[in-house]
LOLUMDO-822650 format. One record per residue (C-alpha): residue in one letter; x, y, z. Coordinates in steps of 0.05 Angstrom, whole numbers, plus 5000, padded with zeros to 4 digits. Each point is the difference from the previous one (the first is absolute). Layout:
N
res, xx, yy, zz
A, X, Y, Z $
...
//
This chain:
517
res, xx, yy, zz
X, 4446, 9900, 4533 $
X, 4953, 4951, 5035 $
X, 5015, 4949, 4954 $
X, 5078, 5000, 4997 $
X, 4990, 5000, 5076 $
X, 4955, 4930, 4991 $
X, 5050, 4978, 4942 $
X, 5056, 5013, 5050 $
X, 4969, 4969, 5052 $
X, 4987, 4942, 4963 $
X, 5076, 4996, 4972 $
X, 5021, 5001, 5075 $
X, 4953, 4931, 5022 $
X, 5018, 4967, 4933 $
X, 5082, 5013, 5024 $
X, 4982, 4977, 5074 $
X, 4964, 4940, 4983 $
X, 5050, 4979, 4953 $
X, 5059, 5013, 5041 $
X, 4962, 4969, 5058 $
X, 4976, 4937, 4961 $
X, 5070, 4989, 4974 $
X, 5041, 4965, 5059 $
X, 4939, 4952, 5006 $
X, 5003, 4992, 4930 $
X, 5081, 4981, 5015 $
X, 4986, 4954, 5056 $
X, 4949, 4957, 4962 $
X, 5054, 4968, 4959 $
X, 5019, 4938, 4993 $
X, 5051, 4952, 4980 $
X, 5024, 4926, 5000 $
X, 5079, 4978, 5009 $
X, 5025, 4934, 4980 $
X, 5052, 4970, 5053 $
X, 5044, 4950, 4995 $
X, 4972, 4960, 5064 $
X, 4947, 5011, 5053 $
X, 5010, 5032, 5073 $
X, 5027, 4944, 5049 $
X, 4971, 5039, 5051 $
X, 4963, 5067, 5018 $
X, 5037, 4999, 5061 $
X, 5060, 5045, 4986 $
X, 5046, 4965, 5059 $
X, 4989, 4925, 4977 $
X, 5043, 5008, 4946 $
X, 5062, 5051, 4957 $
X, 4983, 4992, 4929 $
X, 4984, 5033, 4941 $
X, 4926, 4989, 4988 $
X, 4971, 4986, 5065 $
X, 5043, 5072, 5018 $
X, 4977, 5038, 4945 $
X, 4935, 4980, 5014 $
X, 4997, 5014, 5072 $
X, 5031, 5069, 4986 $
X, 4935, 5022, 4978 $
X, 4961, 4989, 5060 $
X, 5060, 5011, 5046 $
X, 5057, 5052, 5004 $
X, 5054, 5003, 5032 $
X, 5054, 5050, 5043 $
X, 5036, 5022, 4940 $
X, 5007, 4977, 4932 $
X, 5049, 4981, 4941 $
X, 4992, 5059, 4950 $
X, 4970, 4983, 4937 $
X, 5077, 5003, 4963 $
X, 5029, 4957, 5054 $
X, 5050, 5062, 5024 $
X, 4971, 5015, 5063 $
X, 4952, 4997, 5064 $
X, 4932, 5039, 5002 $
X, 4958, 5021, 5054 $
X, 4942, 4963, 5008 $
X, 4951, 4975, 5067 $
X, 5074, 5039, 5028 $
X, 5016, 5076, 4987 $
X, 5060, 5005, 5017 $
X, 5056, 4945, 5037 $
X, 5074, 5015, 5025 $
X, 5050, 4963, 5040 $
X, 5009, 5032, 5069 $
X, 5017, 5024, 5045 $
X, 5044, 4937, 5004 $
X, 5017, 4946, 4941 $
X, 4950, 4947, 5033 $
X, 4945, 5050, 4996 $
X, 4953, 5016, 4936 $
X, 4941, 5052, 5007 $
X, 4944, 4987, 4959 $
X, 4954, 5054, 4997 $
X, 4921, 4973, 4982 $
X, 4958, 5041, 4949 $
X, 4940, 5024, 5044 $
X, 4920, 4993, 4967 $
X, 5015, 4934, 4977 $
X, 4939, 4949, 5007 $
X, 4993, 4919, 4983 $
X, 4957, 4995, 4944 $
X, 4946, 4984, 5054 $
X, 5010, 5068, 5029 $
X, 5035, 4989, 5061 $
X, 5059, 5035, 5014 $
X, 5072, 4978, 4987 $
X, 5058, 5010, 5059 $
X, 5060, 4983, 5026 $
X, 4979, 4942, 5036 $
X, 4983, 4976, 4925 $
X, 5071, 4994, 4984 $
X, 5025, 4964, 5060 $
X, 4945, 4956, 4999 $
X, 5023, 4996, 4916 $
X, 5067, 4990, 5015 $
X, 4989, 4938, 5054 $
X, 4955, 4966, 4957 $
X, 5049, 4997, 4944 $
X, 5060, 4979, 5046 $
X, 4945, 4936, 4996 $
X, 5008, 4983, 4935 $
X, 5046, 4987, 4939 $
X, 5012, 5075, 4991 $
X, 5038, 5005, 5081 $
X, 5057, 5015, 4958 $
X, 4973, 5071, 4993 $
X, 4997, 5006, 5077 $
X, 5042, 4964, 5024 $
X, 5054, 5060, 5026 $
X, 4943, 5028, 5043 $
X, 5015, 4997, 5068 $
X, 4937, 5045, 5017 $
X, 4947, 5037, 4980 $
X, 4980, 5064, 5043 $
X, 4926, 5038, 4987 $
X, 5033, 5077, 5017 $
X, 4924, 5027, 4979 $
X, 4946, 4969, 4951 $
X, 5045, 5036, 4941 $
X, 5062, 4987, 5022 $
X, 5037, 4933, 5015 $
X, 5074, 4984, 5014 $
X, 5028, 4926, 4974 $
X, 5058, 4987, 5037 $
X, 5055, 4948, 4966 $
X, 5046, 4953, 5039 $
X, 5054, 5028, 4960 $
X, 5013, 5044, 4950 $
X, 4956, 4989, 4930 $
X, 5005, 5047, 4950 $
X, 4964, 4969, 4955 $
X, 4930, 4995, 5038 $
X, 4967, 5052, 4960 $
X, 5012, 4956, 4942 $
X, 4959, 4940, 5040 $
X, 4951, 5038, 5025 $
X, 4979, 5015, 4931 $
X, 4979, 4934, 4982 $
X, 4965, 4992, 5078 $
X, 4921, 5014, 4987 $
X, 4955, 5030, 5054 $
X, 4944, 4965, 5026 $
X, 4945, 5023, 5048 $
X, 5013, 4969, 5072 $
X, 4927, 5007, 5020 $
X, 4976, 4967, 4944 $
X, 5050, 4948, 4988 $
X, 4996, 4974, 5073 $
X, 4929, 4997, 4991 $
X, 4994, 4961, 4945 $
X, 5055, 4958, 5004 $
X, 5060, 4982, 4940 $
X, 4953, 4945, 4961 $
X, 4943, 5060, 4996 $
X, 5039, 5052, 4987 $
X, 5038, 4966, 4937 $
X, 4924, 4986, 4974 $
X, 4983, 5074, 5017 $
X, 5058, 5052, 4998 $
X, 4994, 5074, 5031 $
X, 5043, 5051, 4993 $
X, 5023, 5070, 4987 $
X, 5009, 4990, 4926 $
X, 4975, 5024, 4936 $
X, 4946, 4948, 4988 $
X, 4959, 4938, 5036 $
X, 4994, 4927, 4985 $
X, 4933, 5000, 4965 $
X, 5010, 4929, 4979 $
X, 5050, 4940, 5001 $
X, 4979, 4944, 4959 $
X, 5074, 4956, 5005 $
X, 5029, 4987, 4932 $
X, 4945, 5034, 4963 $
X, 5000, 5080, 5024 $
X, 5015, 5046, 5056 $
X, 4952, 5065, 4987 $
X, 5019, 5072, 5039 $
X, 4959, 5055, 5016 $
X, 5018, 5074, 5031 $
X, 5002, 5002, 5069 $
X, 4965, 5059, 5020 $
X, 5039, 5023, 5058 $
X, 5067, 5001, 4960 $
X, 5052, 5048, 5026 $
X, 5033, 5012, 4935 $
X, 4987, 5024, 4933 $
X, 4937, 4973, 4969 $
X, 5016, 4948, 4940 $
X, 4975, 5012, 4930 $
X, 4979, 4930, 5000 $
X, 4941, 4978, 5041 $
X, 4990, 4932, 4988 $
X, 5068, 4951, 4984 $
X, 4989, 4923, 4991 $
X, 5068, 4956, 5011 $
X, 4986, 4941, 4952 $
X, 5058, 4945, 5010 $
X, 5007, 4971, 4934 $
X, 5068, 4952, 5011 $
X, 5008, 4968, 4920 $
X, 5034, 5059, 4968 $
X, 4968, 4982, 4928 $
X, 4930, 5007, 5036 $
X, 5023, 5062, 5034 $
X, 5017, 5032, 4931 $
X, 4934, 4982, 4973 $
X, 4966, 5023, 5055 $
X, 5032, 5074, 4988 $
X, 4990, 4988, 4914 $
X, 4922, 4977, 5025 $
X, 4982, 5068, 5038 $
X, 4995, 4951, 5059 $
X, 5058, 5044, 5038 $
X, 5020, 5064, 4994 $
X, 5074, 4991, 5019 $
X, 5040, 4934, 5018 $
X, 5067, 4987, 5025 $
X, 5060, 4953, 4974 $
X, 4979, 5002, 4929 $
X, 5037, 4937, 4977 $
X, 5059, 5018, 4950 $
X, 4964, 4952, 4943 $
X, 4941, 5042, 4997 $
X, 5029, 5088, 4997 $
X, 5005, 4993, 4927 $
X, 4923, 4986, 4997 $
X, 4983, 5055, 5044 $
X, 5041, 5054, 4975 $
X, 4963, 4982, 4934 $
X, 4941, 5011, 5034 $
X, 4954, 5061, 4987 $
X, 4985, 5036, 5069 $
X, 5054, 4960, 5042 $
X, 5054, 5023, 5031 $
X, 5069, 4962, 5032 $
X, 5034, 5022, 5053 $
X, 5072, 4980, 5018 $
X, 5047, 5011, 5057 $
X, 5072, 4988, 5022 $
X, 4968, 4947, 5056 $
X, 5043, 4989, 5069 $
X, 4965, 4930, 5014 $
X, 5068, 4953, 5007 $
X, 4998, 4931, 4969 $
X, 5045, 4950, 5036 $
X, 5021, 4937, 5030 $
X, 5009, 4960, 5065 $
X, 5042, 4945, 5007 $
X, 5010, 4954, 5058 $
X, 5078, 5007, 5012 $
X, 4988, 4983, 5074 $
X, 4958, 4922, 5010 $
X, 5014, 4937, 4991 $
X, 4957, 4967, 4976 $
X, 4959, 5060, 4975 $
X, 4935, 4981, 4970 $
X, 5004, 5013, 4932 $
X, 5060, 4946, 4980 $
X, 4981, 4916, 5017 $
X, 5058, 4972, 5035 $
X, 5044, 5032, 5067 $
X, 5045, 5042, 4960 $
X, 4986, 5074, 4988 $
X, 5060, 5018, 4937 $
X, 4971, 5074, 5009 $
X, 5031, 5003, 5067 $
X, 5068, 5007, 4961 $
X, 5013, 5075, 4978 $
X, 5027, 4979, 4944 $
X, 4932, 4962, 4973 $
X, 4963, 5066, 5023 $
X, 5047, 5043, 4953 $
X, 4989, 4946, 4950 $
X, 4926, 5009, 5001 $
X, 5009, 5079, 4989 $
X, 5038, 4992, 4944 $
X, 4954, 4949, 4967 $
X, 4945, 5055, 4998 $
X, 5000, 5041, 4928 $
X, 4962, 5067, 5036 $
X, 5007, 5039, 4940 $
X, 4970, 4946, 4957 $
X, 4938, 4988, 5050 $
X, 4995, 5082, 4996 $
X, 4994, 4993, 4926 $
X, 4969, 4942, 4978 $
X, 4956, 4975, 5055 $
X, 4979, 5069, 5019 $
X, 5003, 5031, 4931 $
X, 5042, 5063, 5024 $
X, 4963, 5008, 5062 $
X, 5054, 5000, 5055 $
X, 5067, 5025, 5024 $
X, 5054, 4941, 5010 $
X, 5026, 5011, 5074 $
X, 5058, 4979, 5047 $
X, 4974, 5048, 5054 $
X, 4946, 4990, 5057 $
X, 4976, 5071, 4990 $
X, 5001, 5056, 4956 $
X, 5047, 5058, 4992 $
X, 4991, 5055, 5053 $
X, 4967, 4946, 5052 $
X, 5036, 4984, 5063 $
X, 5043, 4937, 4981 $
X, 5008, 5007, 4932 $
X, 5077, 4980, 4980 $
X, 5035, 5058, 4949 $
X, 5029, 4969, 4944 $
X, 4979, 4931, 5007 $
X, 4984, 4969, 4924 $
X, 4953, 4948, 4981 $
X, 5021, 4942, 5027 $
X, 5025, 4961, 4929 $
X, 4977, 4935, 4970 $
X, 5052, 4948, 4987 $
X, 4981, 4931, 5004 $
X, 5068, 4975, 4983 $
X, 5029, 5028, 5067 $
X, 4934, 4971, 5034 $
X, 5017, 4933, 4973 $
X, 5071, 5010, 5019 $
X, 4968, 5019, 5074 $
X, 4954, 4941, 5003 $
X, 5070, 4952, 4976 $
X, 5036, 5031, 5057 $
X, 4949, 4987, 5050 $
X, 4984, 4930, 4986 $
X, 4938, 5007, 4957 $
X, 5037, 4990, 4920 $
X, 4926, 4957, 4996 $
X, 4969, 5051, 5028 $
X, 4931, 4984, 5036 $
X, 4921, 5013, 5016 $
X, 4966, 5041, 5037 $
X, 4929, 5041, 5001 $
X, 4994, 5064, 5003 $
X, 4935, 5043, 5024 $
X, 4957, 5055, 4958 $
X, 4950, 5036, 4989 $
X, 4943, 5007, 4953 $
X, 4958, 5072, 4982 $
X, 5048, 5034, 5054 $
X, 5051, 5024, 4960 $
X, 4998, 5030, 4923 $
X, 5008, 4934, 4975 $
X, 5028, 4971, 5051 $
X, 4983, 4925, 4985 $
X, 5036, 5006, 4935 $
X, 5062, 5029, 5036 $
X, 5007, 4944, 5049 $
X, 4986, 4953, 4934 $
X, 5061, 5038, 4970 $
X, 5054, 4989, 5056 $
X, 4987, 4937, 5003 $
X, 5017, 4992, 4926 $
X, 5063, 5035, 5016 $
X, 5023, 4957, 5054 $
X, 4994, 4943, 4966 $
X, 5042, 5018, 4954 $
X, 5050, 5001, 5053 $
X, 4982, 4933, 5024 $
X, 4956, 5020, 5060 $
X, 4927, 4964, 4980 $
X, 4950, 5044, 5039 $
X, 4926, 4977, 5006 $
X, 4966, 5067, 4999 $
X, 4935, 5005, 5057 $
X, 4959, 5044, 4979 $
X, 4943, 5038, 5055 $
X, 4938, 5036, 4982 $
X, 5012, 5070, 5039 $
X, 4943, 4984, 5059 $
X, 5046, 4934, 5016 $
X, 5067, 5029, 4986 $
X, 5024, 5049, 5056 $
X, 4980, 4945, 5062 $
X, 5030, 4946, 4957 $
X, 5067, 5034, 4998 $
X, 5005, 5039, 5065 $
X, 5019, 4937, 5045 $
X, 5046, 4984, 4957 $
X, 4985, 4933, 5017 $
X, 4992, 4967, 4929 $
X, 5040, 5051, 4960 $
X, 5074, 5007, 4988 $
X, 4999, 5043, 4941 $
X, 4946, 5045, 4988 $
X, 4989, 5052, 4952 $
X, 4952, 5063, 5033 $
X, 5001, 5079, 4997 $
X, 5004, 5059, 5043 $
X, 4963, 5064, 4996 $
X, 5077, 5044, 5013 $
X, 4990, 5047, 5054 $
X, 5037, 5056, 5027 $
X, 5057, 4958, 5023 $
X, 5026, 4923, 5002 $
X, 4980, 4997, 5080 $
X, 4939, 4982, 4988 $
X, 5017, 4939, 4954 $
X, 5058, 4987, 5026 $
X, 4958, 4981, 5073 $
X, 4950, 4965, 4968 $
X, 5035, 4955, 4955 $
X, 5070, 4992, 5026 $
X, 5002, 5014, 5071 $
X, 5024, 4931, 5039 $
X, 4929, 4963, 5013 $
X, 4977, 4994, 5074 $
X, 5066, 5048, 5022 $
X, 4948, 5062, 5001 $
X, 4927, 4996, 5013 $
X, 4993, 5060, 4956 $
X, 5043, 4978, 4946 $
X, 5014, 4942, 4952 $
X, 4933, 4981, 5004 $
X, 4993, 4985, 4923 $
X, 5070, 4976, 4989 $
X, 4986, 4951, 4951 $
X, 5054, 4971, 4983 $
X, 5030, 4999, 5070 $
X, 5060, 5053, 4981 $
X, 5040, 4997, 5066 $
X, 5058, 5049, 5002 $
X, 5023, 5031, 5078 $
X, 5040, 5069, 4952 $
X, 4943, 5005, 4975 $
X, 4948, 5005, 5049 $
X, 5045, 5045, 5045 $
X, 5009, 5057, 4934 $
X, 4915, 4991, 5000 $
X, 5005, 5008, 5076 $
X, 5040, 5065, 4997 $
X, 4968, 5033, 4947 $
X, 4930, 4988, 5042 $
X, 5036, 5032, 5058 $
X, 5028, 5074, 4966 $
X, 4960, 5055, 4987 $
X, 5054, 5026, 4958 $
X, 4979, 4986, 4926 $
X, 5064, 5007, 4966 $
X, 5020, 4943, 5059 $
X, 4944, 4953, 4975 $
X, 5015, 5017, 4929 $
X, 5069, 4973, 5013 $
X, 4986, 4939, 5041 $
X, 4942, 4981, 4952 $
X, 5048, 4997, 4939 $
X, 5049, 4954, 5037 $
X, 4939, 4957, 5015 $
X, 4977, 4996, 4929 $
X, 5077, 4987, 4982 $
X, 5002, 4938, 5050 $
X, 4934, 4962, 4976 $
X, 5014, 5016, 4925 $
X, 5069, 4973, 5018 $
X, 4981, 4940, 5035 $
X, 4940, 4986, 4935 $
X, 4944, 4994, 5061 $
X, 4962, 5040, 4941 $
X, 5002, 5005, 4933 $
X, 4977, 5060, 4976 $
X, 4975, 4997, 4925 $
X, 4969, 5070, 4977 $
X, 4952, 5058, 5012 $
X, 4933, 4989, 4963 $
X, 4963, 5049, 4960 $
X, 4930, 5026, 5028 $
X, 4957, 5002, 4946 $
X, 4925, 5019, 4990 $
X, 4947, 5000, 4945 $
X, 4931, 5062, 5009 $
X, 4954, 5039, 4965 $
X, 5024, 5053, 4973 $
X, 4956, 5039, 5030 $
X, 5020, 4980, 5071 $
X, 5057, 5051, 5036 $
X, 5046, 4946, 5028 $
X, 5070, 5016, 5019 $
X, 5032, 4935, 5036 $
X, 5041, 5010, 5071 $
X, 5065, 4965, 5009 $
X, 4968, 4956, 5052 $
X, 4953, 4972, 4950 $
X, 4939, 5010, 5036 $
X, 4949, 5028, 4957 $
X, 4965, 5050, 5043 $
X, 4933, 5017, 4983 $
X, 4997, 5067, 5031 $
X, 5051, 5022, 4960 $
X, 4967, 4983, 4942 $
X, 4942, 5036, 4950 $
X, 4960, 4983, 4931 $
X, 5002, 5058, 4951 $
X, 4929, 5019, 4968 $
//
């Protein structure tokens, strides 16, 4: 009896010590993702895009957050928001027990502090219905809009909180070296252009991750990236380019992983200066609709779709997706018929046609070099002779956003909930709103069409917004300001051994990640 007391006993530690040792087991993992590009900054205010945000979003969260399917809003450094008691008013109230990874603790006066430092910077578009911010309690803070905005929740999930106290004490250049915040993991190390290494923070709010230690390694030559995944070198990599998923799904112990992506590819054109930059000589033939339609119709989409992305792609006419706020029902692929183009370019003056450059980028975009490559092919079939520019992805974005030496520029857009968003940034009149227009590159000018921005800023009635957003998207696609071309495909290579299930954002999470065995 003594014995199967012992043996129990000893059955009982063996079970506890096991069970015990098995989280720390878990959080001892590691693993190494291959990006595209490198953070631009660890600052998550300096600057909206894809990279630097996913990036940031592991050592900063946010109010409330895109679902991982895209559908909806979550709760995050926010339990709970609502719109009242009047339609200027939105209650957001704070999850208490949160701490900075430093241990201090996070407040209200956080996110008012959060939201005046962004109005600061590139991403004031966020903030820039906020009239006021009013601290009710530490966990509870009122943001009060100069008109109606239904669509602040949607904002406020891309608006990251930072620590007052520490940001004001170390100052912006410091604190984009050395990053705090009330995310998942720290900045252990930031070597630029080599590796960006995380590690748990220990006073995280949130579930714990599976994965303890994650290791960003920008790797911007997709051939290298693929060999780097092949090598052992990383253990999952984004925009696998199209040449190389035959090789990998050949490949013992790899995995691909493909999804319907919602990054737009598309086109600015300078319909509005003259001279614009990008054509020698005082004329600008783009400022006649009729060259503009020309141009659209000079672009195969379904042929860059197949051959030049191998598949990879959805030809589009459309600024955003079905179900998004400003989507147009019904409206087809716009068609390719360089006959009627030439017949355009005749009518307008240009039967010779004529030259002009047109901006790009490199290791942005799945293959995005080759794509800019292929229009111009395509236009010069209709006469147009366009010198393609071509700008590593570190260059490109400052370049363009002037719009002082571009007049046709190909780029892409991360599709959000809505077209607001885009819509203000890229074709809002320039210097007509401090808030908006303020990377109108192409100088778009259009008085309907800032008003139908205006009024769908200034309704808290979605189905309002939903309405005035479509006639918006009508106008610009009507008017060629942009040229939309198609939806790419996000695609990724991993070990097979790695649980990986890609959000419609793109940002590959590492907290929501684990490593079987």
């Amino acid at each position: 009896m003594l014995k199967g007391k012992k043996l129990l006993r000893s059955l009982v530690f063996v079970c506890l010590t096991l069970c015990t040792a098995a989280p720390a087991s878990a959080a001892e993992k590691s693993i190494t993702i291959g990006l595209i590009s490198d953070t631009l900054f660890m600052d998550p205010h300096q600057q909206q895009e894809l990279v630097t945000t996913a990036i940031t979003r592991h050592i900063y969260d946010p109010l409330l957050a895109e679902s991982a399917d895209g559908s909806k809003l979550e709760p995050m450094l926010a339990e709970s928001w609502e719109l009242a008691p009047d339609q200027l008013t939105w209650t957001f109230k704070l999850r208490k027990g949160v701490k900075f990874s430093d241990g201090s603790p996070f407040t209200a006066e956080d996110v008012k502090y959060s939201i005046w430092r962004t109005a600061q910077f590139l991403g004031k578009t966020l903030v820039m219905t906020i009239g006021e911010v009013v601290i009710v309690d530490p966990h509870t803070v009122k943001l009060i809009t100069k008109a109606p905005d239904g669509a602040l929740p949607d904002k406020l999930a891309k608006l990251c909180i930072m620590s007052k106290a520490y940001t004001t004490k170390v100052g912006d250049e410091a604190v984009n070296l050395k990053p705090m915040g009330t995310g998942p993991y720290v900045l252990a190390e930031w070597v630029k252009q080599d590796h960006i290494s995380l590690a748990l923070n220990p006073n995280y709010w949130g579930r714990q991750p599976a994965i303890a230690n994650v290791r960003f390694k920008p790797i911007s030559n997709a051939a290298t990236r693929t060999a780097a995944l092949l090598s052992g070198e990383v253990d999952l990599a984004d925009d696998i380019p199209v040449r190389d998923l035959a090789r990998l799904q050949k490949t013992k112990g790899m995995d691909l992983v493909v999804r319907p992506g919602r990054r737009l590819i598309y086109m600015q054109i300078d319909g509005t200066r003259e001279p614009t930059p990008g054509i020698d000589g005082p004329k600008n033939p783009m400022k006649d609709l009729r060259v503009r339609q020309a141009i659209s119709l000079g672009i195969d989409r379904r042929a860059i779709v197949k051959i030049t992305l191998n598949g990879n792609g959805y030809p589009t006419g459309q600024l955003v997706q079905q179900g998004k706020r400003g989507n147009i029902p019904g409206l087809p692929v716009p068609e390719y018929n360089p006959k009627k183009a030439k017949q355009l370019l005749k009518e307008a003056g240009y039967e010779q046609g004529f030259a002009l450059r047109m901006d790009g980028p490199v290791d942005s975009y799945l293959n995005d070099a080759q794509v800019v490559q292929a229009i111009a092919g395509q236009l010069a079939k209709i006469g147009i002779k366009v010198e393609p520019i071509l700008h590593p992805r570190a260059t490109f974005l400052a370049y363009v956003r002037r719009g002082e030496k571009t007049s046709l520029v190909m780029a892409g857009w991360p599709e959000e909930m809505d077209f607001g968003a885009m819509g203000n940034i890229f074709y809002y009149t320039r210097g007509k709103n401090p808030a908006k227009g303020g990377s109108n590159r192409c100088h778009y000018s259009n008085p309907a069409f800032d008003k139908l921005l205006d009024d769908a800023d200034a309704t808290a009635d979605i189905a309002r917004r939903t309405q005035l957003l479509e006639e918006a998207a009508r106008l610009v696609l009507h008017d060629v300001g942009v040229i939309p071309l198609y939806f790419s495909q996000d695609i990724y290579g991993k070990k097979n051994t790695i649980k990986f299930t890609p959000r419609a954002n793109k940002f590959i999470m590492a907290d929501e990640l684990d490593i079987e065995g």
